[in-house]
C-alpha positions as a printed NumPy array, in Angstrom:
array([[-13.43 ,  20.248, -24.223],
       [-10.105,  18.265, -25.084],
       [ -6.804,  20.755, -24.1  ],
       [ -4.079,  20.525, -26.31 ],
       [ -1.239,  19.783, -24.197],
       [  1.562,  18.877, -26.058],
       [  2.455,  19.072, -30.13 ],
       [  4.809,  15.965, -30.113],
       [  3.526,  12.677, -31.953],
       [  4.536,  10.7  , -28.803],
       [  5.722,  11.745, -24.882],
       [  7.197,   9.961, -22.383],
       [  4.959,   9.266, -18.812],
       [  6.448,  12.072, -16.903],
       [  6.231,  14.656, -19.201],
       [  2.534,  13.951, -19.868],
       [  2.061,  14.234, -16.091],
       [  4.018,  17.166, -15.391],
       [  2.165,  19.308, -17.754],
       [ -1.437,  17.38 , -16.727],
       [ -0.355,  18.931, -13.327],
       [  0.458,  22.793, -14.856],
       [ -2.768,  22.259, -16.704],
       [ -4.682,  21.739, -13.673],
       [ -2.224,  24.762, -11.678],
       [ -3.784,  26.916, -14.5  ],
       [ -7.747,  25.884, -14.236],
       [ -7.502,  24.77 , -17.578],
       [ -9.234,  22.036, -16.195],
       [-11.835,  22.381, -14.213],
       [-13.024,  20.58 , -10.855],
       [-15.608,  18.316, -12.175],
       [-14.979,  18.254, -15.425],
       [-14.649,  14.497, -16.787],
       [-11.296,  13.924, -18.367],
       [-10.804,  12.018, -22.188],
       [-10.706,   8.402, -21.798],
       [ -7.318,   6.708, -21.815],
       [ -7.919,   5.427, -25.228],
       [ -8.514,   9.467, -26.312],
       [ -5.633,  10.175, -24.313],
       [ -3.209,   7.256, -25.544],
       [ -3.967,   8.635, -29.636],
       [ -3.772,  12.349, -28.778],
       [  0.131,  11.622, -27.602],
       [  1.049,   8.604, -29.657],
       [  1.488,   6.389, -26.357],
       [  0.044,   3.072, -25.619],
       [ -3.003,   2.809, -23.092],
       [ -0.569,   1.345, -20.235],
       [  1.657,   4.672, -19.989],
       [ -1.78 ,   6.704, -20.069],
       [ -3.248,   4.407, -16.9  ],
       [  0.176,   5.182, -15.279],
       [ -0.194,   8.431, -15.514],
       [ -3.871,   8.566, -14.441],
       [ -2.889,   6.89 , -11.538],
       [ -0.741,   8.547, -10.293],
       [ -2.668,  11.808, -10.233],
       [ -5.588,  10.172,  -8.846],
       [ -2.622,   9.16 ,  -6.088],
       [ -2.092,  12.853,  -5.599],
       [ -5.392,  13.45 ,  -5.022],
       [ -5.468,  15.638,  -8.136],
       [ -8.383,  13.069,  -9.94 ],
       [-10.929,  10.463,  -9.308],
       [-11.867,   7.476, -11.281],
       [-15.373,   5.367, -11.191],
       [-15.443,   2.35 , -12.92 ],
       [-17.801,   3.13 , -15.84 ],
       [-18.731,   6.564, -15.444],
       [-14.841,   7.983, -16.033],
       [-12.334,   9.994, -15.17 ],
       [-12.721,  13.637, -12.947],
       [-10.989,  16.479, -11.512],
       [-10.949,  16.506,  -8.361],
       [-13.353,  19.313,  -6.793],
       [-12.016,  20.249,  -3.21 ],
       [-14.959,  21.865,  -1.788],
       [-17.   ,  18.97 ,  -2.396],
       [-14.251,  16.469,  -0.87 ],
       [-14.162,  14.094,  -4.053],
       [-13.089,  10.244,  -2.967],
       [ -9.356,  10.426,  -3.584],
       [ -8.396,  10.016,   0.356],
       [ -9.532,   6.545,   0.205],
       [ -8.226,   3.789,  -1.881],
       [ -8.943,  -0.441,  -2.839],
       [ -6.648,  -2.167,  -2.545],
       [ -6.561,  -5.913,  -3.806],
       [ -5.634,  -9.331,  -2.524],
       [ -3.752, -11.995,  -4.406],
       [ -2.572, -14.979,  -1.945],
       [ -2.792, -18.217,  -3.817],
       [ -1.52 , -19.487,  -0.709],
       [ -4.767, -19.059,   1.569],
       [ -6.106, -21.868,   3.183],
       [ -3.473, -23.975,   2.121],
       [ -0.533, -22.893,   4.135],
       [ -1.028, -21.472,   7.64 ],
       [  1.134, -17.987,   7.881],
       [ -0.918, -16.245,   5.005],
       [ -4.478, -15.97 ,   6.916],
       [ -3.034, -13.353,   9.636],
       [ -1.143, -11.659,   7.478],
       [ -4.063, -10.811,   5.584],
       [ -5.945, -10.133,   8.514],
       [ -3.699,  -7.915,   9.931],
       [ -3.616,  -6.053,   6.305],
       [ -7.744,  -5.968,   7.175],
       [ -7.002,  -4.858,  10.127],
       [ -5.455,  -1.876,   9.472],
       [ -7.739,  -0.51 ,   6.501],
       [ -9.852,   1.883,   9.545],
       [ -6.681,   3.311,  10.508],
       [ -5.374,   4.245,   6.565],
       [ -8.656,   4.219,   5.032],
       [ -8.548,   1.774,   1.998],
       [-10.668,  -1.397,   1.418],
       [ -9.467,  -4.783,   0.828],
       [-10.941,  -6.833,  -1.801],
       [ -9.96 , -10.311,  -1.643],
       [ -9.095, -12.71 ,  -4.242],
       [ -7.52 , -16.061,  -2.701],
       [ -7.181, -19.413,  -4.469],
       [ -9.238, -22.606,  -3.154],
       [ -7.386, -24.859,  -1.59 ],
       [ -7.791, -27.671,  -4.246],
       [ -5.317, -28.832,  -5.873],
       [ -7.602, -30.097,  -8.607],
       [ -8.51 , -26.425,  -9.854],
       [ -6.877, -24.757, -12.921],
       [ -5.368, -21.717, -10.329],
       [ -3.607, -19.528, -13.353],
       [ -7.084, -19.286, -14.792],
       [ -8.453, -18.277, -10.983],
       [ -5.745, -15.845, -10.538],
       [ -5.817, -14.047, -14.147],
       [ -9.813, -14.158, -13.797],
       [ -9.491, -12.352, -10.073],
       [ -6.178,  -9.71 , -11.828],
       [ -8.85 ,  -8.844, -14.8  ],
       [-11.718,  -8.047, -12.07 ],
       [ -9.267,  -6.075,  -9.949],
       [ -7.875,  -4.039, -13.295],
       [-11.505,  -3.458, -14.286],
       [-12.213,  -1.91 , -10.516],
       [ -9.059,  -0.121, -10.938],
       [ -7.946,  -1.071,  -7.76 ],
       [ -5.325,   1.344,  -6.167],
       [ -2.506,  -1.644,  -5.555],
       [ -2.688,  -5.292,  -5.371],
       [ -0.813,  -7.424,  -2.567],
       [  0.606, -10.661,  -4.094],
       [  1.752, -13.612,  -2.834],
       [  3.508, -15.252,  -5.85 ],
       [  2.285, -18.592,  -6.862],
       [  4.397, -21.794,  -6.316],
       [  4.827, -25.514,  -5.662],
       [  3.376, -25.816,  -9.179],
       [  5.108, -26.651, -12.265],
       [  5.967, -23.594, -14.685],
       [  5.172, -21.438, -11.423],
       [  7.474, -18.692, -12.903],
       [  5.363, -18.103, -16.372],
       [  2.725, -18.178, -14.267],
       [  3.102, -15.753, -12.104],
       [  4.82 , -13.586, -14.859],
       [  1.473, -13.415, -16.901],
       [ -0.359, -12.254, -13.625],
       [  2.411,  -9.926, -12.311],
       [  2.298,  -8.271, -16.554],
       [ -1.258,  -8.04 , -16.009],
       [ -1.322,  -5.565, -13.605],
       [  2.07 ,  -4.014, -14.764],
       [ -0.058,  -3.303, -17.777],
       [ -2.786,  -0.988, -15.958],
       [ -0.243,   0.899, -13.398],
       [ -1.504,  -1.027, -10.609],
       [  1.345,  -0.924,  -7.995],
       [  2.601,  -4.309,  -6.488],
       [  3.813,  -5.447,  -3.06 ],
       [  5.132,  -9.053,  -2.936],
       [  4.66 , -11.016,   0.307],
       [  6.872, -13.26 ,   1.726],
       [  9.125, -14.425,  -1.558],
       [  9.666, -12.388,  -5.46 ],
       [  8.052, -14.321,  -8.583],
       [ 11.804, -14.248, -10.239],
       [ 14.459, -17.047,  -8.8  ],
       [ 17.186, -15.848,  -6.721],
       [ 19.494, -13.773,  -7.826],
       [ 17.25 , -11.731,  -9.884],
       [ 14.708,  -9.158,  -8.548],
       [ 11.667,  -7.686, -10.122],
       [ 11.092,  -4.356, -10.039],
       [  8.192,  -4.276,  -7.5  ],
       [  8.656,  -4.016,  -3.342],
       [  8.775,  -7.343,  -1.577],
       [  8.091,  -7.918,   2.459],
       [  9.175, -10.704,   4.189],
       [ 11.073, -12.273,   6.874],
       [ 15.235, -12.037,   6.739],
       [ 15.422, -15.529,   5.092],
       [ 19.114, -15.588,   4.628],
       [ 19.203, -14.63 ,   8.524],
       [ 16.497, -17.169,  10.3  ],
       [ 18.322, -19.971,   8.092],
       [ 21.439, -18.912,   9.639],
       [ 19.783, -19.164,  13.108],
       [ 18.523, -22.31 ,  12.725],
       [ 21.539, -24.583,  11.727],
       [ 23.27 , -22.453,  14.407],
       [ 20.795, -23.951,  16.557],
       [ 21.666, -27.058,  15.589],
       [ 25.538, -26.958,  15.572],
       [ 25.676, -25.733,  19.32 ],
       [ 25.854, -29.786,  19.862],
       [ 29.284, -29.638,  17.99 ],
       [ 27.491, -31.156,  14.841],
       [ 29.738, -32.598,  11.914],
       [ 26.97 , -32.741,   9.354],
       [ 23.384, -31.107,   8.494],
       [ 21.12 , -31.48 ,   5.803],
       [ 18.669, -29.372,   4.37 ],
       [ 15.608, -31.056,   2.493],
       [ 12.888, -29.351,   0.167],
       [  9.952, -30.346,  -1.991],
       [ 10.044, -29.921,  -5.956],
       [  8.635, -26.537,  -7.105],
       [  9.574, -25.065,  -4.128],
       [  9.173, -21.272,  -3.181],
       [ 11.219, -18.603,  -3.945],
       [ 12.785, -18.388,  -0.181],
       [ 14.687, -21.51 ,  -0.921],
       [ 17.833, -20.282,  -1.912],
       [ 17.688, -17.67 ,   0.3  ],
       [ 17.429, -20.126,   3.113],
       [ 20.093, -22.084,   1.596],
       [ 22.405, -19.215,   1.416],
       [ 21.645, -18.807,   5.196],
       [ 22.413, -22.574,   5.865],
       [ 25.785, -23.01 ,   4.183],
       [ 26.9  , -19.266,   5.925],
       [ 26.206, -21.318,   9.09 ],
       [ 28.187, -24.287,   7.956],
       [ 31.228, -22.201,   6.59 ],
       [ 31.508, -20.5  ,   9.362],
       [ 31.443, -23.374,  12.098],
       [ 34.304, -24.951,   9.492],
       [ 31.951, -27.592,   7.871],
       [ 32.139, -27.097,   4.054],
       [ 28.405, -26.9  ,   2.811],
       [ 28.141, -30.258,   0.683],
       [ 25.632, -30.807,  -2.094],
       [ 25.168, -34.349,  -0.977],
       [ 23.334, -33.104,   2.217],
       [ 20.732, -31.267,   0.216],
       [ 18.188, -32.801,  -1.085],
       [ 14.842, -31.961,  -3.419],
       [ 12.162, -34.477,  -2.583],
       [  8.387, -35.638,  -1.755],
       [  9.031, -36.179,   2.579],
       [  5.207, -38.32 ,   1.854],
       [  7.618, -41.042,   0.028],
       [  8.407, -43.307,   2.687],
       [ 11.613, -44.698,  -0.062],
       [ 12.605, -40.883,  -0.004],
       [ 13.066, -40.734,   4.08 ],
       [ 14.511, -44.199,   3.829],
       [ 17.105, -43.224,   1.681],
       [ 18.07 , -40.118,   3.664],
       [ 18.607, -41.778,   6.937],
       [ 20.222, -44.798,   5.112],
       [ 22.409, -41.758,   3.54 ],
       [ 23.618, -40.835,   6.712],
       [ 21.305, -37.64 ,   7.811],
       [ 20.15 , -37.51 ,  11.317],
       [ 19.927, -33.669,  11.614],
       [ 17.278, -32.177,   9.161],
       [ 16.302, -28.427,   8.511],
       [ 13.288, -28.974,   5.843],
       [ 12.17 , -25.789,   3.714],
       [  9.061, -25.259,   6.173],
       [  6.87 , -26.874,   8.728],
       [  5.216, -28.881,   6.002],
       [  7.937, -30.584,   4.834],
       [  9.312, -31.473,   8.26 ],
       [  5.916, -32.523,   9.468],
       [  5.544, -35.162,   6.17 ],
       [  9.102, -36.228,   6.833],
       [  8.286, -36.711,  10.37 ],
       [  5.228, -38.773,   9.552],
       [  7.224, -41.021,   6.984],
       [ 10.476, -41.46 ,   9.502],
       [  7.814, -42.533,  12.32 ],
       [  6.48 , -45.41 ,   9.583],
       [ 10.085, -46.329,   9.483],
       [ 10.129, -46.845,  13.024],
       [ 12.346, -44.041,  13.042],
       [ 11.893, -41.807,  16.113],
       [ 12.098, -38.163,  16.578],
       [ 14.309, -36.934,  18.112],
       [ 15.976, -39.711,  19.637],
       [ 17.386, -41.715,  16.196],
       [ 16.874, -38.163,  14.04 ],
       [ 16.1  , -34.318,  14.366],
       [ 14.432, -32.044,  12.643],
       [ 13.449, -28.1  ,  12.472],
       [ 11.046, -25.83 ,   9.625],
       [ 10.038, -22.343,   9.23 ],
       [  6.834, -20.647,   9.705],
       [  5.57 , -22.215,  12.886],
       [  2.114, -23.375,  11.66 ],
       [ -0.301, -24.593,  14.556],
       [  0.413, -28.016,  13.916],
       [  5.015, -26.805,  14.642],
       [  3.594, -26.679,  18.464],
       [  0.546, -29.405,  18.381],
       [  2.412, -31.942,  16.59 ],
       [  2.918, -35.403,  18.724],
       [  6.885, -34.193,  18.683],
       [  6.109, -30.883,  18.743],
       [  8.505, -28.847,  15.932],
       [ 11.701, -26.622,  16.447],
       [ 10.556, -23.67 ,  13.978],
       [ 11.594, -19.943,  12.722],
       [  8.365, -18.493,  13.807],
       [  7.181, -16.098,  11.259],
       [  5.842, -12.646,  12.752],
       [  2.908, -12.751,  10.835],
       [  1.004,  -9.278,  12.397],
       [  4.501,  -7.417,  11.92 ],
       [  4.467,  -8.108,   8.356],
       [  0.769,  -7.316,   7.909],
       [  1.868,  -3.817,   9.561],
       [  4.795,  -3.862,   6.946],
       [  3.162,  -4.764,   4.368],
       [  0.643,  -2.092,   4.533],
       [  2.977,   0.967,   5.151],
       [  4.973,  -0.297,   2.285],
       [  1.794,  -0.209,  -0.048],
       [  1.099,   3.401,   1.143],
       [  4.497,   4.716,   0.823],
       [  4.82 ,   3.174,  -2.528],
       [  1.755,   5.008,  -3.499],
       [  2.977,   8.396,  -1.971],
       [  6.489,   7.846,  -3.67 ],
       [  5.942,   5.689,  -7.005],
       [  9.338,   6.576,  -8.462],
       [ 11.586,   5.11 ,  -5.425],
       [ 13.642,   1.689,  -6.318],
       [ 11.816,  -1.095,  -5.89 ],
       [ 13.068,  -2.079,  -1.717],
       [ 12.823,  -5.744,   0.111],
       [ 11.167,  -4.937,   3.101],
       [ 12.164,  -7.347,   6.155],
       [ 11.867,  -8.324,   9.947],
       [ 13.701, -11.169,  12.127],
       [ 11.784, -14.555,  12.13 ],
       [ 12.109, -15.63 ,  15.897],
       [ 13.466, -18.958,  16.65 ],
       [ 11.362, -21.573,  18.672],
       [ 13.468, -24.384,  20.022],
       [ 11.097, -27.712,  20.865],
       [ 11.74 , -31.157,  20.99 ],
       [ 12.083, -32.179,  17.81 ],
       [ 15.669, -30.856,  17.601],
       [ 16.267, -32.062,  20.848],
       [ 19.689, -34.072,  21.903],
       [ 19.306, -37.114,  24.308],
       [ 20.852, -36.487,  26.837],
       [ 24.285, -38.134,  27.315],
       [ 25.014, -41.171,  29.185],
       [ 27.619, -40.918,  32.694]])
């Protein structure tokens, strides 16, 4: 039997969940029973479907309903200990397979779904380059909306052009169905802007800082910082951190010493050394390791003509033939964070959106090594 809750034509998302919850206070529902479906719900109060799923999900957060995926909607019955302790959450990382830091991050998120009983459904990108990965990624948010998953982790898609829409029409997709987000390692919107979901991550403006602090302890007049097109969102960030460095050591950050590039193009290292850089921080361990590869065709060695440092610390940072200076990420730390984030968000859904960070740890090695000085 359909309750008539409110009179109004149309009612905003709290009030139609405060007075779901007095409904329920008063047994006017009762455990068991199998609630209207959203599209019911969305024409009794004039709302769209969206603001009905928010709603839903958010009692089912409180433990107050469960939902099945094609059988419906139900109050929860207490004596017979209905499913609403344990949760689904999704898994979004473009990013798997192709960079190094993502895999234990996700496996510490894995690891910890014993200890706050959820499961993790995973929906990673191939690592081919060849493969339409919007499509992937929308195909994987549409599966995860129909299993009405209980929150999605999401590492924003990048290094690809129109990254941005991209990831908007993803991020909208689960806006759309109430299906909380927490970002890893970088937002989907450039720098200065910030969505409105939670974010983990390393301090990016702080391990840039680090790093080119690193570097100036040999009384350094000049350091440049190098990137590939596309790049991720921490790029600015790390900027930020890089030119704090410089300002603050009395070098005034230049724009001539950064550079957006492909480190593959032999002409592109040619023309930075040629330019005058012989101390490099690159974007990540990637971009140093390509740079690396083309300066060594140039017959240019590391460290002794130029140095270089990354982030992340990859396997290859320490295996590399120079092995690489690096900001190491602390990838089971932010598998810890980002977990405790997701449940918190779930347990509080109207708190600000927060950026969630720890300290990436520096790793000096001889790639930014100085040779040592004659007499």
């Amino acid at each position: 039997m359909f309750v008539t809750l409110f009179q109004e034509s149309a009612v905003k998302h709290e009030e139609i969940y405060v007075e779901l919850q007095e409904q329920f206070a008063q047994g006017k529902w009762k455990p068991g029973q199998r609630l209207p479906t959203e599209r019911e719900l969305s024409q009794h109060y004039g709302v769209s479907r969206p603001t009905i799923s928010r709603v839903l999900n958010r009692l089912r957060d409180a433990g107050q309903i469960w939902r099945a995926a094609g059988a419906g909607t139900f109050v929860t019955d207490p004596d017979k200990g209905d499913r609403v302790a344990h949760r689904t959450f999704g898994l979004v990382v473009p990013g798997l397979g192709r960079g190094e830091i993502f895999g234990p991050i996700c496996a510490r998120i894995a690891e910890r779904s014993h200890q706050f009983d959820f499961t993790l459904t995973w929906g990673s990108v191939p690592a081919d380059d060849a493969l339409d990965h919007e499509a992937h990624l929308l195909a994987t948010a549409q599966r995860f909306v129909d299993h009405q998953v209980n929150g999605v982790f999401f590492q924003p898609l990048e290094r690809e052009a129109e990254a941005p829409k991209k990831n908007l029409r993803i991020v909208s997709m689960f806006e759309s169905a109430g299906i909380p987000l927490v970002l890893l390692d970088s937002d989907y919107l450039s720098y200065p802007r910030r969505s409105d979901h939670d974010l983990v991550g390393i301090d990016n403006i702080q391990a840039s800082f680090v790093l080119t602090n690193h570097l100036l302890e040999h009384e350094l007049r000049r350091i440049d910082f190098v990137w590939q097109p596309n790049a991720a969102g921490t790029c600015p960030l790390r900027l930020i951190g890089y030119r704090e460095a410089l300002h603050q050591a009395g070098l005034p950050p230049q724009r001539a010493f950064e550079h957006e590039g492909d480190p593959r193009l032999v002409s592109f290292a040619r023309e930075l050394f040629d330019g005058g850089a012989r101390d490099v921080i690159c974007l990540n361990d990637e971009t140093a390791a390509l740079l690396m590869r083309s300066f060594e065709s140039l017959d240019i060695k590391v460290p002794h003509d130029v140095r270089i440092a990354g982030f992340d610390d990859v396997k290859y940072a320490r295996l590399a033939r120079v092995p690489l200076t690096t900001m190491r990420q602390p990838c089971e730390a932010l598998g810890d964070l980002a977990v405790q984030t997701m449940i918190e968000r779930i347990a509080h859904p109207w708190l600000p959106s927060r950026t969630v960070t720890t300290n990436a740890i520096l790793c000096a090695r001889d790639s930014s090594r100085f040779p040592e000085r004659e007499g």
